[in-house]
Each structure stands twice: as structure tokens, then as C-alpha cells.
Backbone bond lengths (Angstrom), bond angles and torsions (degrees), N, CA, C in turn:
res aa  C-N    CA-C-N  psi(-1)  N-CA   C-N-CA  omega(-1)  CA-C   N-CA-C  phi
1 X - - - 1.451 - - 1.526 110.38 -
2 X 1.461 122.69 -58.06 1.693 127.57 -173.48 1.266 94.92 -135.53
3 X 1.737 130.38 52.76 1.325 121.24 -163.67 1.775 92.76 -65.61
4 X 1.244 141.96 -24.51 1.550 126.11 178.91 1.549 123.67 -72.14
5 X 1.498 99.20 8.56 1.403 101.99 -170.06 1.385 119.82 -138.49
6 X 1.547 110.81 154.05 1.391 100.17 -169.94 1.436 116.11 -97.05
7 X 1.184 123.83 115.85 1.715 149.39 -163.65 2.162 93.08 -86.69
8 X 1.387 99.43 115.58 1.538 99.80 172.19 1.218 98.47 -130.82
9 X 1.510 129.97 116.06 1.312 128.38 151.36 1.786 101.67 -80.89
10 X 2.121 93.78 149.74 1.268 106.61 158.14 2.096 99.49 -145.87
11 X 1.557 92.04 152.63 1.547 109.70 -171.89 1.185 109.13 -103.72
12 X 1.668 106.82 -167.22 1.182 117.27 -169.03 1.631 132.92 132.82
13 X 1.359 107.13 144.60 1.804 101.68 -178.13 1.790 108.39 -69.67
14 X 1.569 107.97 -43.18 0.993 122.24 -175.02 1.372 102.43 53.72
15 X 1.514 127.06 47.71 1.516 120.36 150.59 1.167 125.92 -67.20
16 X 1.612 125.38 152.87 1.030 107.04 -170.97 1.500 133.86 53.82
17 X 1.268 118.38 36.69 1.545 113.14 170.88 1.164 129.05 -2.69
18 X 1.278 125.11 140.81 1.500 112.06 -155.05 2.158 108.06 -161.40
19 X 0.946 103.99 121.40 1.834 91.17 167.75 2.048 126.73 -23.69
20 X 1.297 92.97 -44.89 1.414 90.47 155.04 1.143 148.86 -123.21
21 X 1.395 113.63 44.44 1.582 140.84 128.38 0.781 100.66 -63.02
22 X 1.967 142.69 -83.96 1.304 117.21 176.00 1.185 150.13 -8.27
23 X 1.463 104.40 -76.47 1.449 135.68 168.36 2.006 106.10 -31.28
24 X 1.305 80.13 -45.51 2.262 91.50 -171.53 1.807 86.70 -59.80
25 X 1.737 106.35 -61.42 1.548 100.16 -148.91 1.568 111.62 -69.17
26 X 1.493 116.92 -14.46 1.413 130.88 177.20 1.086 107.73 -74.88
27 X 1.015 134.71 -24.97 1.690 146.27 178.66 1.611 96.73 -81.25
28 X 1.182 124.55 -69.47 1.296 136.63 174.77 1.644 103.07 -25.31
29 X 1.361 117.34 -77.56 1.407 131.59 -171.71 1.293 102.34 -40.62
30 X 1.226 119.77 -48.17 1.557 125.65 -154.62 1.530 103.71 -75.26
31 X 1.292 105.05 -2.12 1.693 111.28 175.30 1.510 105.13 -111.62
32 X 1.002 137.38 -8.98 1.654 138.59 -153.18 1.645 91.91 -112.85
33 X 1.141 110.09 156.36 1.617 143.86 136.47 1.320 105.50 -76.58
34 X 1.539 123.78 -61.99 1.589 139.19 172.35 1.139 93.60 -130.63
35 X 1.991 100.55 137.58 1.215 137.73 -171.34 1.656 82.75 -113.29
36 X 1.525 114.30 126.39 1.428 126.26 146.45 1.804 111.19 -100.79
37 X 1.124 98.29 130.13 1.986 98.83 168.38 1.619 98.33 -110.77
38 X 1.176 102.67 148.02 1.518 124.75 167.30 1.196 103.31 -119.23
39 X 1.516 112.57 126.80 1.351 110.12 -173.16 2.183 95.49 -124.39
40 X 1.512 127.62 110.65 0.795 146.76 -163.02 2.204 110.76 -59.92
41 X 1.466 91.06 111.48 1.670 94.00 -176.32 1.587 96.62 -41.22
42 X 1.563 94.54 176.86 1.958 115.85 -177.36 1.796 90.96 -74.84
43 X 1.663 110.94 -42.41 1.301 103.96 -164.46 1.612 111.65 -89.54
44 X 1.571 119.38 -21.10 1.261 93.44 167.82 2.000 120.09 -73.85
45 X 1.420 105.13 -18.56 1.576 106.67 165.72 1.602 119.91 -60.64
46 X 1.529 97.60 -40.12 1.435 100.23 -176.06 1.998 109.39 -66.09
47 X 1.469 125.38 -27.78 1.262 119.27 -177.03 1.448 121.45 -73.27
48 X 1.696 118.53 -5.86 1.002 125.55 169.62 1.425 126.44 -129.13
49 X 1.193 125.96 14.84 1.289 116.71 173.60 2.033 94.88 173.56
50 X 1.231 121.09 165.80 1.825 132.02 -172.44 1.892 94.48 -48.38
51 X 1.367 108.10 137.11 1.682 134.64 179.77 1.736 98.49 -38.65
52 X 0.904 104.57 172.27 1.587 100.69 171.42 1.671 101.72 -103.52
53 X 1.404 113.21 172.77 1.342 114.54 -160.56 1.820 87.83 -102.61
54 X 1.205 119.68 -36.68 1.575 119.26 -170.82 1.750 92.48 -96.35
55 X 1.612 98.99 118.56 1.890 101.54 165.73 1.493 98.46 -49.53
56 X 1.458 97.91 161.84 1.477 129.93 -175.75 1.706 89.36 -77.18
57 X 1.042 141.02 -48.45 1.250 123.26 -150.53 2.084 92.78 -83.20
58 X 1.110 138.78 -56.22 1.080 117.20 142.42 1.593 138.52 -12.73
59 X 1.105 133.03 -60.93 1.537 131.76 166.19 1.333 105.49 -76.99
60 X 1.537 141.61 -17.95 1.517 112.89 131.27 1.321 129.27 -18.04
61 X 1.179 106.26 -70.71 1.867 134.95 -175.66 0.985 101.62 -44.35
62 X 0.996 128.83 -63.53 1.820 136.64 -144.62 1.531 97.82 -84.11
63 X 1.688 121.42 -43.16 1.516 106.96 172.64 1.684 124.20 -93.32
64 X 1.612 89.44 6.13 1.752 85.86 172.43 1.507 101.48 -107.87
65 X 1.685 127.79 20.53 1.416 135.70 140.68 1.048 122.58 -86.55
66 X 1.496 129.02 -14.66 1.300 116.27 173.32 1.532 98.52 -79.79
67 X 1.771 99.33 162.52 1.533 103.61 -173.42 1.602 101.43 -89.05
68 X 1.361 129.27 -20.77 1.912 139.90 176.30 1.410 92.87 -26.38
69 X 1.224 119.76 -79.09 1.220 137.02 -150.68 1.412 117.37 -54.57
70 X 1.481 143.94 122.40 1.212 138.94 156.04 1.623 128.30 -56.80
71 X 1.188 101.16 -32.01 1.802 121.50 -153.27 1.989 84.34 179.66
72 X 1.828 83.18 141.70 1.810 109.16 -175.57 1.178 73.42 -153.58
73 X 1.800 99.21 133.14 1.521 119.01 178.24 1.592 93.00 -136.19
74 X 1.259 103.42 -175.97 1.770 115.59 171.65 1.449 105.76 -110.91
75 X 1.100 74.78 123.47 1.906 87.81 170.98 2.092 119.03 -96.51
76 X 1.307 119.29 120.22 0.973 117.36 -132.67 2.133 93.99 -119.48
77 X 1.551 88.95 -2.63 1.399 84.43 -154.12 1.718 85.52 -154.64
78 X 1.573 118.58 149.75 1.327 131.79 178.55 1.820 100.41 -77.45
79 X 1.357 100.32 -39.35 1.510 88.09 178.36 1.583 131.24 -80.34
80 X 1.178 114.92 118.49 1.561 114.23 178.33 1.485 117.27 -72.62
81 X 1.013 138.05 6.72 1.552 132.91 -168.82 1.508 108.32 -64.26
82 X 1.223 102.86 -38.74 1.910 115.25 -172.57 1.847 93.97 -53.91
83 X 1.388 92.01 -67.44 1.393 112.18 -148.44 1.949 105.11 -79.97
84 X 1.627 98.92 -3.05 1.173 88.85 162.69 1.811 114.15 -100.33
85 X 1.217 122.06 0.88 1.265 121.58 -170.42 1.481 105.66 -101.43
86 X 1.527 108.13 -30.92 1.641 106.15 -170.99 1.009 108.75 -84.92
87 X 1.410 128.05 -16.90 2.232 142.79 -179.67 1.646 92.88 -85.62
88 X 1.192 115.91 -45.76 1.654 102.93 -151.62 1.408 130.75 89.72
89 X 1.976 108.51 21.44 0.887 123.63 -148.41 1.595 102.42 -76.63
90 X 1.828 111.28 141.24 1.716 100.66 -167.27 1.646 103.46 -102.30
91 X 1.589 110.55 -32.65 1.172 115.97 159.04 1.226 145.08 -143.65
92 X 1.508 136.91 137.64 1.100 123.42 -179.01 1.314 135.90 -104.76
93 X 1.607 113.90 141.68 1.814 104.66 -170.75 1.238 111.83 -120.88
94 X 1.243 115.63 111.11 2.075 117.08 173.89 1.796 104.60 -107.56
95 X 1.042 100.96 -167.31 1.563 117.51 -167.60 1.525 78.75 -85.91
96 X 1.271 94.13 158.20 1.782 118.65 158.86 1.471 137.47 -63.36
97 X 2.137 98.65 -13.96 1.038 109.70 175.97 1.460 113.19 -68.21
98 X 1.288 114.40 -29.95 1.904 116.91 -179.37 1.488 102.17 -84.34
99 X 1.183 131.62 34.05 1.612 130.28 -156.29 1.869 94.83 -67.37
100 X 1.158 119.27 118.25 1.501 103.79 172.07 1.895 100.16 117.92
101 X 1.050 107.44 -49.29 1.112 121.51 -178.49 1.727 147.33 -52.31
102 X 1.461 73.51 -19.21 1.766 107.40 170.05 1.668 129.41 -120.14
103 X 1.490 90.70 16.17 1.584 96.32 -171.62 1.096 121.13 -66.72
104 X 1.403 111.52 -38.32 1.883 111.70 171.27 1.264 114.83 -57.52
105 X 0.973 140.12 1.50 1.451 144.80 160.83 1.955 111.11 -61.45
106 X 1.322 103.94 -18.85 1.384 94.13 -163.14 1.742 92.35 -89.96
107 X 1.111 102.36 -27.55 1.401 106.66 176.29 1.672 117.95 -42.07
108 X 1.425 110.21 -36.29 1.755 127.30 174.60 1.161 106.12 -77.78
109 X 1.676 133.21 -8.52 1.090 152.68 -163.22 1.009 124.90 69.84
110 X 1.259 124.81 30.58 1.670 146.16 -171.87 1.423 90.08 -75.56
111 X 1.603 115.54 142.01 1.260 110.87 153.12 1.478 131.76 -115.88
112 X 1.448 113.61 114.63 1.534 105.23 -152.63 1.836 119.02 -94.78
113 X 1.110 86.93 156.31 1.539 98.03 -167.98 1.658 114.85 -115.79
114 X 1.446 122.83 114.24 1.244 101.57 178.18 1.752 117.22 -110.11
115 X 1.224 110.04 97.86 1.932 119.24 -171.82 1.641 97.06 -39.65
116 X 1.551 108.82 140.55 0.875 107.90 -165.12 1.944 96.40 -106.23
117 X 1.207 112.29 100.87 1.633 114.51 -165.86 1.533 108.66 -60.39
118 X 1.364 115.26 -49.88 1.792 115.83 158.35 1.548 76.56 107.46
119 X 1.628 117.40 -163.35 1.801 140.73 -159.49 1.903 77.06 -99.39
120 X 1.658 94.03 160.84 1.464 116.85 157.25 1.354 112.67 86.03
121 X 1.061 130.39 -105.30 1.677 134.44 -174.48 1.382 122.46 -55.14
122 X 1.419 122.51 98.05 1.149 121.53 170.18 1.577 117.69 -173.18
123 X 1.639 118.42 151.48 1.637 117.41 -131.80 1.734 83.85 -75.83
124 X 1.059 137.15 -9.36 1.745 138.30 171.89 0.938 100.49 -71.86
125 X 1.380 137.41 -54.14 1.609 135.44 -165.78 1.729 102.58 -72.87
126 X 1.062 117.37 -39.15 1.836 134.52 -164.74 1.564 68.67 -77.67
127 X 1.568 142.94 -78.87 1.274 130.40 -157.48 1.914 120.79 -46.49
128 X 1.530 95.80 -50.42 1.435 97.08 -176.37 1.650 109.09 -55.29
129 X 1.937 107.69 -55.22 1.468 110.24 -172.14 1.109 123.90 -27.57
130 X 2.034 105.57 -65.56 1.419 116.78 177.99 1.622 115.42 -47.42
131 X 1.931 125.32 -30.88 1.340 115.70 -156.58 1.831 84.05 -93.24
132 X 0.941 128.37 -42.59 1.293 106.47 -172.24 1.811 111.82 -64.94
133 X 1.489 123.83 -42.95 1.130 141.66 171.08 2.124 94.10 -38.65
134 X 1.249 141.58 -37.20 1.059 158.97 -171.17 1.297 108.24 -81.95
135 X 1.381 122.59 -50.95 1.267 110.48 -171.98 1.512 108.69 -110.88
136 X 1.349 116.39 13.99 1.259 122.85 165.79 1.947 107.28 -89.87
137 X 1.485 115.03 -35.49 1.253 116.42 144.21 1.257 129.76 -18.53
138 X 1.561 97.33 -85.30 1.779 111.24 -179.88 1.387 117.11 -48.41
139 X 1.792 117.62 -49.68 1.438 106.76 176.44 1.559 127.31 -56.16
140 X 1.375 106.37 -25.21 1.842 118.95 176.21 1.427 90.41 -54.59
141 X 1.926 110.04 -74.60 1.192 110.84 -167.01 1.545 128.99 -18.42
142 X 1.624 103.68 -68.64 1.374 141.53 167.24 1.269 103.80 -29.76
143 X 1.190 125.48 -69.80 1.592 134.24 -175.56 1.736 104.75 -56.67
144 X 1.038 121.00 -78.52 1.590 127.77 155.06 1.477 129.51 -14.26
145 X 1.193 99.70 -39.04 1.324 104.88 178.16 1.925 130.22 -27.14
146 X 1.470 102.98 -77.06 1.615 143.46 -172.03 1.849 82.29 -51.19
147 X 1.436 112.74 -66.96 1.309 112.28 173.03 1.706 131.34 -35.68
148 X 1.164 105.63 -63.64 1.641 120.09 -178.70 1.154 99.16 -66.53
149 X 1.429 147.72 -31.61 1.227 143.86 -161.03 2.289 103.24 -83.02
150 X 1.424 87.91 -45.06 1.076 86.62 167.32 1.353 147.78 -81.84
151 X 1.003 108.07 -2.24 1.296 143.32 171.60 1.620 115.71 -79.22
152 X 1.218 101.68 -66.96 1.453 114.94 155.18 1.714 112.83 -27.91
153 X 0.805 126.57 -19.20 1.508 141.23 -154.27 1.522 116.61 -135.24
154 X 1.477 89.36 1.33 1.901 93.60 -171.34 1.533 142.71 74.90
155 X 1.414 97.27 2.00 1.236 123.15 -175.01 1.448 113.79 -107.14
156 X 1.464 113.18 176.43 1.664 100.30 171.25 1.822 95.46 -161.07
157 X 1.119 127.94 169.07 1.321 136.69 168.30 1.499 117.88 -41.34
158 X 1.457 103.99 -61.00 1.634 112.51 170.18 1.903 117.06 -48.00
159 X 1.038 101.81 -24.38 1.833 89.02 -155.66 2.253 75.55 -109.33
160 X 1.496 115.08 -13.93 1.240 81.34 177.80 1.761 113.35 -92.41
161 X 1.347 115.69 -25.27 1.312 125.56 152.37 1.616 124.11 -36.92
162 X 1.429 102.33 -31.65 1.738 104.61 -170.82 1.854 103.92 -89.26
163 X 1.715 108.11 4.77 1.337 83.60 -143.31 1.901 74.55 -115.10
């Protein structure tokens, strides 16, 4: 297909868009002639770990708007062997979280890359924040409650305690 050129796919759920999603696919580019992204179905996310919060056909969108990208395909399957033999793919770059995980790839002569994401930004951490940020909500609520209600009503704890 581009035998003069160097073909790098990199994957991913890419929920929640994030500074380092970027960071991965900017790294990626900076190795490619052509950048392929695989952006991971709802159901192959869903067979290994909670659905993603953004549909797949959405995080299509969002990485076939960035300008990085040459070509955004669906990635349908954890294993790359297919999709590295039918592209011509020379290297591949995932997060650091799969570190290890893609090594048989080099065997096809892939050369793999694992981005090193570092502490802080990431669509798990953005997931937990918001759920604890949520149920730290509800307990205020909860607590508040007996109060606002009475209040609502003109009343308050103190004057019904005094009475």
C-alpha cells in the first residue's frame, strides 16, 4: 500500500477525551508517515472491563476531528495480528497501562511502543473523581434534608426543639 513509508497504528477506548490521549496520538504521529487510530467498539470495551461512558460512534467523531490522525478505524478485537498484517503496520503505540501486552507483535516485526501516561490524567481517574464528587453530593443532600424541608415550611430544628 505505502511500502516507502512508515505506517504506525495506535489504539484505544479513548473515553472521555483527555490531555493524554493526545499526548499518546502526538507521540504516535511523530513516528508515522501514516498514523492509523483504532478506536475500541462499546462491546469489545464492554468484554473486559465497565462500558464506556461516550458511545463508540461519538469517539469515532472526536478522533476523526482531530487533524493527528490519517485514517480512524474500529478496532474490534484486543488482538492486533489481523490488523497488523493487512495495514503493513511498522509500529505500534498503546498506553503503558498494557505494558507487556503487545509484545508478540514484534515477532511480525512490529515495533512496539508503550506511551508512558505518567500520575493524574486519565478517563478512570476523570471516572472515579466525578463518582465520588456524586456521592459526596448525595450525602450533603441526605444530611440537609430534615433541614430544608423545614424550612421550606418556616420552621427550623431550633424553634422545633425549643418548643
Amino acid at each position: 500500500m505505502f511500502k516507502d513509508k512508515t505506517i504506525v497504528y495506535t489504539s484505544g477506548t479513548f473515553d472521555m477525551f483527555h490531555y493524554n490521549h493526545l499526548r499518546m496520538i502526538n507521540y504516535a504521529r511523530a513516528l508515522a508517515d501514516i498514523l492509523i487510530v483504532g478506536v475500541s467498539t462499546d462491546e469489545l470495551v464492554s468484554s473486559y472491563k465497565a462500558p464506556p461512558i461516550i458511545p463508540f460512534n461519538e469517539r469515532m467523531q472526536i478522533l476523526e476531528a482531530l487533524k493527528t490522525p490519517d485514517i480512524v478505524i474500529p478496532q474490534h478485537t484486543l488482538d492486533h495480528t489481523e490488523i497488523v498484517k493487512k495495514l503493513n503496520i511498522d509500529a505500534f503505540v498503546v498506553g503503558d497501562d498494557w505494558n507487556g501486552k503487545y509484545d508478540y507483535l514484534k515477532d511480525l516485526g512490529v515495533q512496539v511502543f508503550y506511551f508512558p501516561y505518567g500520575t493524574g490524567v486519565s478517563s478512570s481517574n476523570i471516572k472515579k473523581a466525578i463518582h465520588e464528587s456524586y456521592e459526596h453530593q448525595l450525602r450533603n443532600e441526605q444530611q440537609q434534608k430534615p433541614h430544608s424541608v423545614l424550612h421550606s415550611h418556616g420552621a427550623s430544628l431550633e424553634k422545633v426543639s425549643k418548643e
